[in-house]
C-alpha positions in Angstrom: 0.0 0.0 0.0 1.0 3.4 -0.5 0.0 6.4 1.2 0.6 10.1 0.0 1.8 13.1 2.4 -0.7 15.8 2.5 0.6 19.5 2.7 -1.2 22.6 2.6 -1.1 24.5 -0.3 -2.6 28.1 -0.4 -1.7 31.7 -2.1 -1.6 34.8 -0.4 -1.8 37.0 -3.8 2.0 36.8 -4.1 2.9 33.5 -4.2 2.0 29.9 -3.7 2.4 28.7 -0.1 3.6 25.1 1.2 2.6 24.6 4.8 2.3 28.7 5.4 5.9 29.4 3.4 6.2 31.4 0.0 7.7 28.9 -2.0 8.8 29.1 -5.9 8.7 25.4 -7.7 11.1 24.8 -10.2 8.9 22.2 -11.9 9.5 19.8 -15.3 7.0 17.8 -16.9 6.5 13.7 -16.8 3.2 12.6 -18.4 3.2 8.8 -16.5 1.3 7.2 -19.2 4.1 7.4 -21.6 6.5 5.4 -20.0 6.8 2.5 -18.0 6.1 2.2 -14.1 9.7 0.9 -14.1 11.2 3.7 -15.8 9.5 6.7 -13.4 12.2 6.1 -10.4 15.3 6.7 -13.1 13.1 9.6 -14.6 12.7 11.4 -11.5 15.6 11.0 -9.9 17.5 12.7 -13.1 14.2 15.5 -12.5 15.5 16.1 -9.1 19.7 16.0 -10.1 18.5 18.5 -12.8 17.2 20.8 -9.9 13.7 20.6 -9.9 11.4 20.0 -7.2 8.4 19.1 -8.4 7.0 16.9 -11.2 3.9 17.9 -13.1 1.5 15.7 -15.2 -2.1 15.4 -16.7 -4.5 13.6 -15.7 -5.3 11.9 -19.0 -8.9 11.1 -18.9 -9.5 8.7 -21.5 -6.3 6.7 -20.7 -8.4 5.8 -16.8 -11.8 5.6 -18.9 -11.1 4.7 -22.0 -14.8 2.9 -21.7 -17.4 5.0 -20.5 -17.8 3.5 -16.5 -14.9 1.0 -17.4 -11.3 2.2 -15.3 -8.3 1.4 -15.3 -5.6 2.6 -12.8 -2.9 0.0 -13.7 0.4 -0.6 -15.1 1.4 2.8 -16.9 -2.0 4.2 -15.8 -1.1 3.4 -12.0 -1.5 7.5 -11.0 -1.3 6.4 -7.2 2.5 4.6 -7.8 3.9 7.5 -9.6 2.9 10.0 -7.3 4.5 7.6 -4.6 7.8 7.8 -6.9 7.7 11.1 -6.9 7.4 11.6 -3.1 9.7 8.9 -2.3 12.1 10.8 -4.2 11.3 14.0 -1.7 9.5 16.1 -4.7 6.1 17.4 -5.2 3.5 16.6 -7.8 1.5 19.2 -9.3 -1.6 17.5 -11.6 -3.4 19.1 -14.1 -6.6 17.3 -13.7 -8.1 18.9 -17.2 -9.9 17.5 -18.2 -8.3 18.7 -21.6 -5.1 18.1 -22.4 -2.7 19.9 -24.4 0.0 17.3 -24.7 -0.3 16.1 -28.1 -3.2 13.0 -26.8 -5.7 11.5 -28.4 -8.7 13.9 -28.6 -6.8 15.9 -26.0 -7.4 13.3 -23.6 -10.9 13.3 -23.5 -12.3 9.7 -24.1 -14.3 9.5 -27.6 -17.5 8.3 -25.8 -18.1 11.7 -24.6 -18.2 13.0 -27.7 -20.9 10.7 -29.1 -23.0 11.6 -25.9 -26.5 13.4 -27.2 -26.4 16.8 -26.5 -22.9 17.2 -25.5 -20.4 20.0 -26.8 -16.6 19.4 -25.9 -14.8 21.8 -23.9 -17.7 24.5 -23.4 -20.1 25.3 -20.3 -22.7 22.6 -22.2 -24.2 21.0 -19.3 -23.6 17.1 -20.5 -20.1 18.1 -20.9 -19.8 19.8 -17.4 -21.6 16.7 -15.9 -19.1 14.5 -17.1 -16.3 16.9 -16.4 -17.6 16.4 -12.7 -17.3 12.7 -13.2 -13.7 13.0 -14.1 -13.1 15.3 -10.9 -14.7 13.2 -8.4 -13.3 9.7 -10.5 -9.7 9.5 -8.0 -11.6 9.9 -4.8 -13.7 6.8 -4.8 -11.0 4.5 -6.5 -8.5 5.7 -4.0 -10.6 4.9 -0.8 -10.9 1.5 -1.6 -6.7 1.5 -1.7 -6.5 3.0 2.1 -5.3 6.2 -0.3 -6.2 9.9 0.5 -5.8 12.1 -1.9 -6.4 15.8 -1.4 -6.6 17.5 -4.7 -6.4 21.8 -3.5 -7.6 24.2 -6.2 -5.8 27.3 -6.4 -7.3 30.3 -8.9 -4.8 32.0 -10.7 -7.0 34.5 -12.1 -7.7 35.8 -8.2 -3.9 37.1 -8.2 -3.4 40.6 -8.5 -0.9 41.2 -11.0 -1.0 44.8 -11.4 
């Protein structure tokens, strides 16, 4: 079993803060679906020799639902093991939870059967997209619990920074 460390993670409309310090993450990019679990140790130790200090990946959507209701969170889709990597390694993980992705993926990540949904328009406000989209937000929670896994996912807006 693996468990994840949970640290808070706020703004105070100057910079992000990790457990009530400013900090500044130096941050590269390793999407875990295009390699193997066996290669993520090697690939994030030579993230953190490089300098970085935290490792940021989509969520790919269609790679954990490729099926509409059928999941899959194994082998290079194992999210939970390379997050584990990652902190075993003493980095953080920032995900980008989409649910489109702009990564050069299939459909931008979003699995085909939304698409063929009646009614639905991809990536606006249409409400059979946004229902889905809600789907895909509350999709780790339930799949984690039954692993002993907590998983706090903190959303931080941007757009509320004053950058004048």
């Amino acid at each position: 079993m693996y468990g994840i460390n949970a640290v808070k993670v706020t703004h105070d409309g100057r910079a992000i803060k990790i457990d009530g310090k400013r900090r500044v993450l130096i941050s590269g990019s390793i999407h875990y679906p295009r390699s193997t679990p066996g290669m993520w140790p090697d690939l994030i130790k030579k993230a953190k020799e490089g300098g970085l200090d935290a490792i940021e990946t989509y969520v790919f959507w269609n790679a954990h639902e490729p099926v509409r209701r059928q999941y899959d969170f194994t082998g290079n889709n194992d999210l939970i093991r390379f997050l584990k990597t990652i902190q075993d390694e003493g980095l953080f993980a920032v995900l980008r939870i989409g649910p489109y992705v702009c990564a050069e993926w299939d459909y931008g990540g979003i699995p085909v059967w939304v698409h063929n949904l009646p009614g639905v328009e991809i990536r606006t406000a249409n409400k059979v997209y946004m229902v889905k989209k809600i789907v895909l937000f509350n999709l780790l929670d339930p799949h984690y619990a039954v692993c002993n896994y907590f998983l706090f996912i903190k959303r931080i807006n941007f757009f509320s920074f004053p950058f004048a």
